[in-house]
VEXMAR-589341 format. One line per field, with one value per residue: residue number from 1; residue in three letters; x, y, z of N, C-alpha, C in turn. Coordinates in pm, 1 decimal. Layout:
BEGIN
pos c(NUM_...)
code c(Ala_...)
n_c1 c(X_...)
n_c2 c(Y_...)
n_c3 c(Z_...)
ca_c1 c(X_...)
ca_c2 c(Y_...)
ca_c3 c(Z_...)
c_c1 c(X_...)
c_c2 c(Y_...)
c_c3 c(Z_...)
//
This chain:
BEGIN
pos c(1_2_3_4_5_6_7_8_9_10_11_12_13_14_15_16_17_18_19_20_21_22_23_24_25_26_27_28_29_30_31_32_33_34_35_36_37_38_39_40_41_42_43_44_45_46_47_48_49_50_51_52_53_54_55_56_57_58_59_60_61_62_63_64_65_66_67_68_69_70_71_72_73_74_75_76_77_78_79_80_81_82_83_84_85_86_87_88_89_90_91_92_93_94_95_96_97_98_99_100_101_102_103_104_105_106_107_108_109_110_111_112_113_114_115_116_117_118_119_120_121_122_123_124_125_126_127_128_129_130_131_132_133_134_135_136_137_138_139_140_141_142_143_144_145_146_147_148_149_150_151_152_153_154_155_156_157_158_159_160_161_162_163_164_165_166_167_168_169_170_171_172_173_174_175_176_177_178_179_180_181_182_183_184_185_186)
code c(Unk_Unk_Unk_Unk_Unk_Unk_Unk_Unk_Unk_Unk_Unk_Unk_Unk_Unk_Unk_Unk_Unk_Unk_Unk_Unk_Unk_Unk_Unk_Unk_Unk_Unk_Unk_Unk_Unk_Unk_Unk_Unk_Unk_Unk_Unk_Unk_Unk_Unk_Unk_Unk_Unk_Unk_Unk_Unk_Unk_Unk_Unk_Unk_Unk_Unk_Unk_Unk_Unk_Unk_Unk_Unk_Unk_Unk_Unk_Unk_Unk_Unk_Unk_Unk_Unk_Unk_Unk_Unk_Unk_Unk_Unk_Unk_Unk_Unk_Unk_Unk_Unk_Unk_Unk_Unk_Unk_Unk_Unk_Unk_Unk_Unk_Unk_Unk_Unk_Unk_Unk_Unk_Unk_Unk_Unk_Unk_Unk_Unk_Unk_Unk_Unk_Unk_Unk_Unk_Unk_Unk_Unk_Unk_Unk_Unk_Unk_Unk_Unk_Unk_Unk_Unk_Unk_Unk_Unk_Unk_Unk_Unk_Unk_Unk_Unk_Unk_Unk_Unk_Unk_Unk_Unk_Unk_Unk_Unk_Unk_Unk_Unk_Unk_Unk_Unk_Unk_Unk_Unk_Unk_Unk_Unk_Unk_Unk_Unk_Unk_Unk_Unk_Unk_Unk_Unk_Unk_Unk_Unk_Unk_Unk_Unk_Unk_Unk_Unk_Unk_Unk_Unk_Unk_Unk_Unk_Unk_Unk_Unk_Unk_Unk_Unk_Unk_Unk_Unk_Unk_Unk_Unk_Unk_Unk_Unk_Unk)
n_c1 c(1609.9_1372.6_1048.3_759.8_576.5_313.8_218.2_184.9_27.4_-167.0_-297.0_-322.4_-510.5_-707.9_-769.4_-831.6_-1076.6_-1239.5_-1222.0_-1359.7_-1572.4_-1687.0_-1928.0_-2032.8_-1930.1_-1822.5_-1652.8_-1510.1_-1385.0_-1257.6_-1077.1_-911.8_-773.6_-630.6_-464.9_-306.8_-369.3_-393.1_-575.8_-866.0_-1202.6_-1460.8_-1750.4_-2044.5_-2386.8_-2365.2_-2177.8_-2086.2_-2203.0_-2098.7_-1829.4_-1837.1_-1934.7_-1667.2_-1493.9_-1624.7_-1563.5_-1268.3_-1278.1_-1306.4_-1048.2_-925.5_-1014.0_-960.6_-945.1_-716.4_-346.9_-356.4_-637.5_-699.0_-506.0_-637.0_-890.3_-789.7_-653.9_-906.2_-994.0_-839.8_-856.2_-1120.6_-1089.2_-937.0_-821.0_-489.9_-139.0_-7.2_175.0_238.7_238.0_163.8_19.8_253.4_420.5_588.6_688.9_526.0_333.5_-12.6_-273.4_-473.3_-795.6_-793.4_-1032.1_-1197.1_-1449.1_-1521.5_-1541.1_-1424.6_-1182.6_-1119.2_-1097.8_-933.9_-636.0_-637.1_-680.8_-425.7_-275.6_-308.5_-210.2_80.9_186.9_97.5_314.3_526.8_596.7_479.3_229.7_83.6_100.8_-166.5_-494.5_-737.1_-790.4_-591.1_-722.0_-1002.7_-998.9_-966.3_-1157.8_-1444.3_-1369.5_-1481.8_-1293.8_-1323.1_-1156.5_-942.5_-634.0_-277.4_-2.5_293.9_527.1_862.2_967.4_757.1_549.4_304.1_-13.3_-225.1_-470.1_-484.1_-273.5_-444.3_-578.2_-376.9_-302.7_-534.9_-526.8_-280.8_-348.6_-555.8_-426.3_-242.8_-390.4_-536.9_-278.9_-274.5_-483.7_-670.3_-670.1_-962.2_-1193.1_-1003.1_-976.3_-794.0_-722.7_-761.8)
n_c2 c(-49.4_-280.8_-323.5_-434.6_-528.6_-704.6_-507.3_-283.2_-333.6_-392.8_-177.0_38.7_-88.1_-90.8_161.8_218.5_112.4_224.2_514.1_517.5_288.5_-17.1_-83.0_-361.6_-737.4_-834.7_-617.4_-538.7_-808.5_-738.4_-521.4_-604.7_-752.0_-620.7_-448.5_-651.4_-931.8_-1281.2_-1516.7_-1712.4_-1655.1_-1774.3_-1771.7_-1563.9_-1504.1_-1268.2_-1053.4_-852.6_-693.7_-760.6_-698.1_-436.8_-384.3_-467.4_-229.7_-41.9_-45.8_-61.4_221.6_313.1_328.8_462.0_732.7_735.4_913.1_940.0_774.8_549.6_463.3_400.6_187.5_-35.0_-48.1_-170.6_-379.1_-537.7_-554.5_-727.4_-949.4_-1014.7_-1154.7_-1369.0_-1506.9_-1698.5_-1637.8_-1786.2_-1994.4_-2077.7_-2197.5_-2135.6_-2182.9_-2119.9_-1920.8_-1921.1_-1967.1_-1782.6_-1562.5_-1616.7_-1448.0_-1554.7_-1853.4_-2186.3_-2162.8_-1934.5_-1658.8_-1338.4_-1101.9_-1196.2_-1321.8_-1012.4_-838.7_-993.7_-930.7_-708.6_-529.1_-636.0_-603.5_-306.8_-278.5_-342.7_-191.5_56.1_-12.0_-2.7_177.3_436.7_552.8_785.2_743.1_717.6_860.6_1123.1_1327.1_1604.1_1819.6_1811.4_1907.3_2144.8_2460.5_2499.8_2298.9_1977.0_1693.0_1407.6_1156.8_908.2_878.1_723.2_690.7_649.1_765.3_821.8_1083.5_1080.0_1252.7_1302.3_1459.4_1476.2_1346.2_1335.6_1546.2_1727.8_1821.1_1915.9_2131.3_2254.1_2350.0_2483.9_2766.0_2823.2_2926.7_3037.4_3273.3_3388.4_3455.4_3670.5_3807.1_4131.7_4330.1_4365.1_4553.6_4639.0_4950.6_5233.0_5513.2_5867.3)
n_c3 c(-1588.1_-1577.6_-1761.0_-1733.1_-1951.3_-1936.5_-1783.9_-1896.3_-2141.5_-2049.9_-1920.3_-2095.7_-2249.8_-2123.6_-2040.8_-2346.8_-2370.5_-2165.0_-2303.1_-2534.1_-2554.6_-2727.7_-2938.3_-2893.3_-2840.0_-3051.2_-3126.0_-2856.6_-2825.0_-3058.8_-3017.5_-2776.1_-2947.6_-3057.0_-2874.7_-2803.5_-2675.9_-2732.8_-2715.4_-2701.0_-2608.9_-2415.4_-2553.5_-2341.4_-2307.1_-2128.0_-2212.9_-2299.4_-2088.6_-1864.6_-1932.6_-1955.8_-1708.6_-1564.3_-1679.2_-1550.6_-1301.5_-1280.1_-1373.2_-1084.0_-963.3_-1076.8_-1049.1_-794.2_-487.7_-348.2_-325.4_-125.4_-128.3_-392.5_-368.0_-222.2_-386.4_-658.5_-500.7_-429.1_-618.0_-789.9_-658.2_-683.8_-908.9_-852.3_-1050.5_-1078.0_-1164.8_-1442.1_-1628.7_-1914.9_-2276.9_-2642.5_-2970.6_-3098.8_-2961.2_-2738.3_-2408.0_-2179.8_-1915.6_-1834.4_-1649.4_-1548.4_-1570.7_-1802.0_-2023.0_-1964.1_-1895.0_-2114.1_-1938.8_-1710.2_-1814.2_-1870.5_-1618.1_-1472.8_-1614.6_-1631.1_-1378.1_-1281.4_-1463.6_-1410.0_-1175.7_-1170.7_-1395.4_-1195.3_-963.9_-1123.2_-1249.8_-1116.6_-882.8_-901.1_-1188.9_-1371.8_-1452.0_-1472.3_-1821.4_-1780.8_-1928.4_-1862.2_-1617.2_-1576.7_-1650.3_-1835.6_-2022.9_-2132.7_-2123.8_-1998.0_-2045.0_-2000.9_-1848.5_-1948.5_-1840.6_-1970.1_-2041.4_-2059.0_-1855.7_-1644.3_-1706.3_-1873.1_-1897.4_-2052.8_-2231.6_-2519.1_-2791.0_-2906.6_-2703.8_-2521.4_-2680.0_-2657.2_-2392.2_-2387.1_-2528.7_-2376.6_-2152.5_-2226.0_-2334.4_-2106.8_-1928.3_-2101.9_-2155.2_-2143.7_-1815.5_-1666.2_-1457.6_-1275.0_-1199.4_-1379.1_-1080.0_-1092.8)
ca_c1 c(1497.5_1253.6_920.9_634.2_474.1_227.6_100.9_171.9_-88.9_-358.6_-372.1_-380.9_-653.3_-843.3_-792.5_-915.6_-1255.4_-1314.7_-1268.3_-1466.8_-1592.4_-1734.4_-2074.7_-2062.1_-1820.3_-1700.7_-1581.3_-1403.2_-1219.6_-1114.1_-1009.6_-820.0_-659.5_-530.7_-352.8_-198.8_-448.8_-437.8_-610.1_-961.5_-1247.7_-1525.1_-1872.0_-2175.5_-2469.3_-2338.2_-2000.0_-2148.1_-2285.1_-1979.5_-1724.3_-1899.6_-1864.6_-1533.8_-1417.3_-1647.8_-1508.6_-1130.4_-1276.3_-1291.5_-932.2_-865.9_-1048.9_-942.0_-864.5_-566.4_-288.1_-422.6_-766.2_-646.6_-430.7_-727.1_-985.5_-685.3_-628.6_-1056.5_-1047.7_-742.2_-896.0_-1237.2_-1062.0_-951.6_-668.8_-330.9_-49.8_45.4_293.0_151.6_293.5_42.9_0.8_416.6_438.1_730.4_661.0_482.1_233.8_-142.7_-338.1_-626.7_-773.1_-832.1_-1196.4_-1299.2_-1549.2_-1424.9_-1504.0_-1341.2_-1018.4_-1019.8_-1096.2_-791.9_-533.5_-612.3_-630.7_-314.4_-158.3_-288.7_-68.2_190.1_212.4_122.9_430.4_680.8_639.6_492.7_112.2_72.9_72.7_-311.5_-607.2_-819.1_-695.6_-585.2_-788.3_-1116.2_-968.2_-963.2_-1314.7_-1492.8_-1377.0_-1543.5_-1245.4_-1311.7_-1091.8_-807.6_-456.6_-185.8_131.4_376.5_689.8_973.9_992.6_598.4_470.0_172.7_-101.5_-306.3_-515.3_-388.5_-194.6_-519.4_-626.5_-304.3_-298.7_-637.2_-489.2_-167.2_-409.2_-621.9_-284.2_-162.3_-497.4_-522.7_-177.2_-206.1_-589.8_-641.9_-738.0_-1104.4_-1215.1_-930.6_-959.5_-723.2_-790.1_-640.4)
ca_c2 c(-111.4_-384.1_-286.2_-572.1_-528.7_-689.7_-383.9_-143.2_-305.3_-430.0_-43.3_56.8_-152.6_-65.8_322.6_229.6_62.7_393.0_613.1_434.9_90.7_-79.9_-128.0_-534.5_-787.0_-805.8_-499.3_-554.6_-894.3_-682.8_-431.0_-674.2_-798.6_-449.7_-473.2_-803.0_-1038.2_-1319.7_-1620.2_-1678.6_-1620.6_-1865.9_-1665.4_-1592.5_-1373.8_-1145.4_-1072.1_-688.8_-624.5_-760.6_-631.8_-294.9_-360.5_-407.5_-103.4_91.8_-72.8_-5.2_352.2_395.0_316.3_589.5_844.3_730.3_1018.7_889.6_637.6_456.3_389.6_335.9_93.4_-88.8_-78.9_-222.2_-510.0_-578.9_-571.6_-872.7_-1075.7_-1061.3_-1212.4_-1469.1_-1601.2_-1668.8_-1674.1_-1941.5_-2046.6_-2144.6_-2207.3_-2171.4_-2050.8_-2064.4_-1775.6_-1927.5_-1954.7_-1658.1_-1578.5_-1585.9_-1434.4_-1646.0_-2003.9_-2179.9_-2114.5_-1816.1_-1593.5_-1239.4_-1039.5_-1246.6_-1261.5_-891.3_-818.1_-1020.3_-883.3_-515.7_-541.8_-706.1_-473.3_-197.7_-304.0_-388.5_-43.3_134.2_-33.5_1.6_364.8_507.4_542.1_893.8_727.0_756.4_1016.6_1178.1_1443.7_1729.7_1926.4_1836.3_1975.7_2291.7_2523.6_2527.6_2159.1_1823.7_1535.9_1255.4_1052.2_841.4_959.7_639.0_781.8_565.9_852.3_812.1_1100.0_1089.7_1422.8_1315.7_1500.4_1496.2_1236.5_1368.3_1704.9_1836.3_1877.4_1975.4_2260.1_2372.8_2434.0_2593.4_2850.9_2870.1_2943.0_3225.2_3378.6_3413.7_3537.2_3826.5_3916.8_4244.5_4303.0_4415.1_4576.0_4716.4_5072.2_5329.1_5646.9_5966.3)
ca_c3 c(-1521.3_-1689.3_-1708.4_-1710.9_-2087.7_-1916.9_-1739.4_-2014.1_-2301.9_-2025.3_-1820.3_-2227.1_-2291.1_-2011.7_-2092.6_-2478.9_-2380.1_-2099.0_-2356.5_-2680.5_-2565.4_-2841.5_-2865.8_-2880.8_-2804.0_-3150.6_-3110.6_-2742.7_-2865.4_-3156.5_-2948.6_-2728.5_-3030.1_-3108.5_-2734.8_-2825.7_-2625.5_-2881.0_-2667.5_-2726.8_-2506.5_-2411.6_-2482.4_-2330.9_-2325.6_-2043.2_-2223.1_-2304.6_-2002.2_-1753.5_-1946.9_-1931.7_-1496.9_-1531.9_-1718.4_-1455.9_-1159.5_-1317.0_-1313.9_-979.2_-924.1_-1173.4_-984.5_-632.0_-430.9_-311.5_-320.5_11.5_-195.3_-532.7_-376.8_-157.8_-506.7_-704.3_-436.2_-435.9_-814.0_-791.7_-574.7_-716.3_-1032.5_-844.2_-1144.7_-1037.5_-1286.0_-1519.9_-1747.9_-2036.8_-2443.3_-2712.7_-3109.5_-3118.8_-2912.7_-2601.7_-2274.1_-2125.3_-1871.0_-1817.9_-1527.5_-1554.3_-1605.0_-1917.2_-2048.1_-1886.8_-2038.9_-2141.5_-1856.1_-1648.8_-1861.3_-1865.8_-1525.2_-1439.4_-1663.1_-1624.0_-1245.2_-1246.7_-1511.9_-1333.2_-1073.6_-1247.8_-1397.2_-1100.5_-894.6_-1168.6_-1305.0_-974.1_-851.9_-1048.1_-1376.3_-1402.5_-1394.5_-1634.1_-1889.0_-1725.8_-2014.1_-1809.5_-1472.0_-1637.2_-1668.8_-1982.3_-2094.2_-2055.5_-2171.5_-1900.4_-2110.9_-1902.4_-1928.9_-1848.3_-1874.8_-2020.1_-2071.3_-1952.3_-1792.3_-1619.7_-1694.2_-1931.4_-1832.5_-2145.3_-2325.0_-2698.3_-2837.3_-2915.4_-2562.1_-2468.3_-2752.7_-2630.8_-2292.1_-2355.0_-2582.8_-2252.7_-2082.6_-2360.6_-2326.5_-1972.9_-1934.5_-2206.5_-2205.5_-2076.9_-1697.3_-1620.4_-1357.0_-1198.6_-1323.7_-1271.0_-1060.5_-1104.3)
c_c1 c(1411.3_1144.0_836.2_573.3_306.1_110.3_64.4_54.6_-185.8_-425.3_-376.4_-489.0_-749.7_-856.8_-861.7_-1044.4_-1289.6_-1372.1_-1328.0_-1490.9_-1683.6_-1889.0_-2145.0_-1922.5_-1766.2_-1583.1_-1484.3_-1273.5_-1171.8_-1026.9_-852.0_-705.7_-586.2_-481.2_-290.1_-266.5_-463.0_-495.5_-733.5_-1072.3_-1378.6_-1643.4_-1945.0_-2262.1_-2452.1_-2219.6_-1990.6_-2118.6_-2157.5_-1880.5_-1696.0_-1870.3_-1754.4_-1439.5_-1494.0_-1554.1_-1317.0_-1196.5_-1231.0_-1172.1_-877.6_-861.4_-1046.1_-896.2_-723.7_-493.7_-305.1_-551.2_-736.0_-591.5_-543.1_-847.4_-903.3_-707.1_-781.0_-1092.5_-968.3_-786.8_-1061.4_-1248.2_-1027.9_-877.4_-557.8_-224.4_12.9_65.6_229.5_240.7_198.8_58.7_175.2_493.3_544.3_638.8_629.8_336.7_72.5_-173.2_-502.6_-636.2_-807.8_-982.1_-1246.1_-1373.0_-1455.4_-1417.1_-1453.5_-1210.2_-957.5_-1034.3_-968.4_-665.2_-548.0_-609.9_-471.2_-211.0_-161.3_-198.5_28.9_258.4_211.4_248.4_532.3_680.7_574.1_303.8_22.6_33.2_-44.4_-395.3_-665.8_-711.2_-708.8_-647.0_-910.5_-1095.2_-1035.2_-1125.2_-1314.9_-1447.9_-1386.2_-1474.4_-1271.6_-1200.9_-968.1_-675.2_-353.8_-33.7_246.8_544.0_770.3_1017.4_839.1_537.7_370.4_68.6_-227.6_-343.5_-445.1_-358.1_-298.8_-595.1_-541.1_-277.2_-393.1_-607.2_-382.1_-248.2_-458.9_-547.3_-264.2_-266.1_-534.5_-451.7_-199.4_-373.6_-562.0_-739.2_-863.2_-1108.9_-1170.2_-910.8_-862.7_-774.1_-695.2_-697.2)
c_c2 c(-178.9_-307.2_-416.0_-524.5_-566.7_-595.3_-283.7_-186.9_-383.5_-283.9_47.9_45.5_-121.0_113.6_341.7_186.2_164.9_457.4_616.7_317.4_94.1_-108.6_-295.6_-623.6_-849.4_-702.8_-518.5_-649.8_-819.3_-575.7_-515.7_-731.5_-707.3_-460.3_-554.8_-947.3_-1154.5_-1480.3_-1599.3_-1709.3_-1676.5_-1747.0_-1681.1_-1473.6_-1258.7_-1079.2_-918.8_-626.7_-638.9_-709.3_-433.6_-259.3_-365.0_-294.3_-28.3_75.1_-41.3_182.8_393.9_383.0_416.7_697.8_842.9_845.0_1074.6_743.7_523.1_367.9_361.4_229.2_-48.3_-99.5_-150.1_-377.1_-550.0_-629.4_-699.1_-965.8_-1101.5_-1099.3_-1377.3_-1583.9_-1571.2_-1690.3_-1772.0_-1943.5_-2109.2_-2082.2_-2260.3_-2105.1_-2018.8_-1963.0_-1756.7_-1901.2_-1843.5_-1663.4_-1547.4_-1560.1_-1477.9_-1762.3_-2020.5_-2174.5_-2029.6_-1732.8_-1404.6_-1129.4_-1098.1_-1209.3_-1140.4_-826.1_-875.6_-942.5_-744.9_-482.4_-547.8_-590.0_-351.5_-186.4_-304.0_-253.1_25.1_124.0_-3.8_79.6_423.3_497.4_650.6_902.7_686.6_804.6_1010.8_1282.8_1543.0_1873.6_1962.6_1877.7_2123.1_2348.2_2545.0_2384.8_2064.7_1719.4_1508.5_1155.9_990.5_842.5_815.8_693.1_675.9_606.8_837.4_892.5_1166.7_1164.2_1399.9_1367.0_1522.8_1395.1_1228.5_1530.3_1757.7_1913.1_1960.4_2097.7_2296.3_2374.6_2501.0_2730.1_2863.9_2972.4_3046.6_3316.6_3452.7_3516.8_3707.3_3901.7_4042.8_4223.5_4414.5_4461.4_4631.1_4850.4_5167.5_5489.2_5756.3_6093.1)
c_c3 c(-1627.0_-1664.9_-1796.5_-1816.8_-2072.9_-1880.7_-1807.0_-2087.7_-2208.6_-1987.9_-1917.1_-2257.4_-2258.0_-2030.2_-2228.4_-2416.8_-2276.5_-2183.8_-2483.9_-2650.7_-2660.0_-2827.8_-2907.2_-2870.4_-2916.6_-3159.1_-2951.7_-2749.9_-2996.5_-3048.2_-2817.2_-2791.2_-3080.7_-2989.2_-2741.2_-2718.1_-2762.5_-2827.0_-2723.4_-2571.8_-2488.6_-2437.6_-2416.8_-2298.3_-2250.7_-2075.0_-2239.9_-2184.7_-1905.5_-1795.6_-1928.2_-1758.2_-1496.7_-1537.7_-1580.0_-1375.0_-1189.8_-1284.3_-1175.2_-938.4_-1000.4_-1098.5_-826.1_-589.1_-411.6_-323.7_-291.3_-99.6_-312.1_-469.9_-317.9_-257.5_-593.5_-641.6_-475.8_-570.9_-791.5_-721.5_-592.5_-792.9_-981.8_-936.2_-1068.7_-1176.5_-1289.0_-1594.3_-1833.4_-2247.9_-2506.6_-2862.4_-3136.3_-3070.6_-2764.1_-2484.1_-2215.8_-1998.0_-1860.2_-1699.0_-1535.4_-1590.5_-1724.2_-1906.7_-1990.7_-1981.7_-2045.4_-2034.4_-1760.4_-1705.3_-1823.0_-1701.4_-1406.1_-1486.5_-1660.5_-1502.7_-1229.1_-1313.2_-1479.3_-1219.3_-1110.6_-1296.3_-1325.4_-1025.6_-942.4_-1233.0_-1163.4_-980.5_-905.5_-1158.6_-1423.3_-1345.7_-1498.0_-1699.4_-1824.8_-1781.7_-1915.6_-1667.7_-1483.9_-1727.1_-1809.8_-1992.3_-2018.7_-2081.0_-2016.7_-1897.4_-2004.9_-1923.4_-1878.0_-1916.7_-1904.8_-2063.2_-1976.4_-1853.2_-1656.5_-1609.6_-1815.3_-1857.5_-1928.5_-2211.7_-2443.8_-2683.9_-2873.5_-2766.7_-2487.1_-2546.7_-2703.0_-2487.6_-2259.5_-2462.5_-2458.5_-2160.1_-2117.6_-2316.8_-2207.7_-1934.2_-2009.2_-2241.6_-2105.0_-1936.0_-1719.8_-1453.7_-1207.0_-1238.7_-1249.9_-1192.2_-1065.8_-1041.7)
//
């Protein structure tokens, strides 16, 4: 099976600026350029502040309840972008596509391409393949952080191996402390 690259390094992208966005839009087009975004991006003074609405509004498709609404915040997000895709060769880089027009400003751009690659990923690894870390499910810890699961076989459930070491210790401990409160009688 192919899978759409596109969706993998935008529903990336959009999981890096959740869980550290930058605090200026030097920092976001670098960050975009660490995903492989390598167009450039018209500015203007709201480029902070909207790109900041988009990551929320990607939130809530994170934390949709269900499929049904993830899939219905998803569609709202794509059509409030409003790009269609287009073929476009630029910078020596072959024929590939854009989901957006030329000159847009940056929350635009990214509000297109992470919509889209949220789709994109959701359809072609399954609807599953994002949440938060399964660390912050679990009492006593606060990760928030956004888990997109990208394994082949889709059982990520953890932001990083340190979250997931501090809940298979949670796990051990559980299992093997001693019970309280059941005392015996004789």
């Amino acid at each position: 099976m192919h899978l759409n690259p596109y969706g993998e390094y935008a529903v990336l992208l959009a999981a890096s600026l959740a869980n550290d966005f930058p605090p200026d839009r030097a920092g976001i087009v670098a960050r975009a350029r660490e995903f492989g975004m390598t167009m450039d991006f018209t500015p203007t003074d709201g480029d902070l502040e909207g790109v900041r609405g988009v990551v929320d509004a990607w939130l809530t498709v994170v934390d949709a309840p269900n499929n049904q609404e993830r899939a219905a915040l998803l569609n709202a997000q794509m059509a409030h972008a409003a790009a269609y895709p287009r073929l476009t060769e630029h910078d020596a880089e072959g024929w590939h596509l854009h989901y957006r027009d030329d000159n847009q400003t940056l929350p635009h751009v990214l509000r297109a391409v992470i919509s889209v690659g949220t789709a994109l990923h959701l359809t072609t690894r399954g609807m599953g393949r994002l949440g938060r870390c399964a660390a912050g499910l679990a009492a006593g810890d606060d990760c928030r952080n956004v888990v997109v699961d990208v394994t082949r076989n889709g059982r990520q459930q953890y932001c990083s191996v340190r979250c997931a070491n501090r809940a298979a210790v949670r796990r051990h401990r559980a299992r093997t402390a001693p019970r309280t409160g059941a005392g015996v009688r004789l």
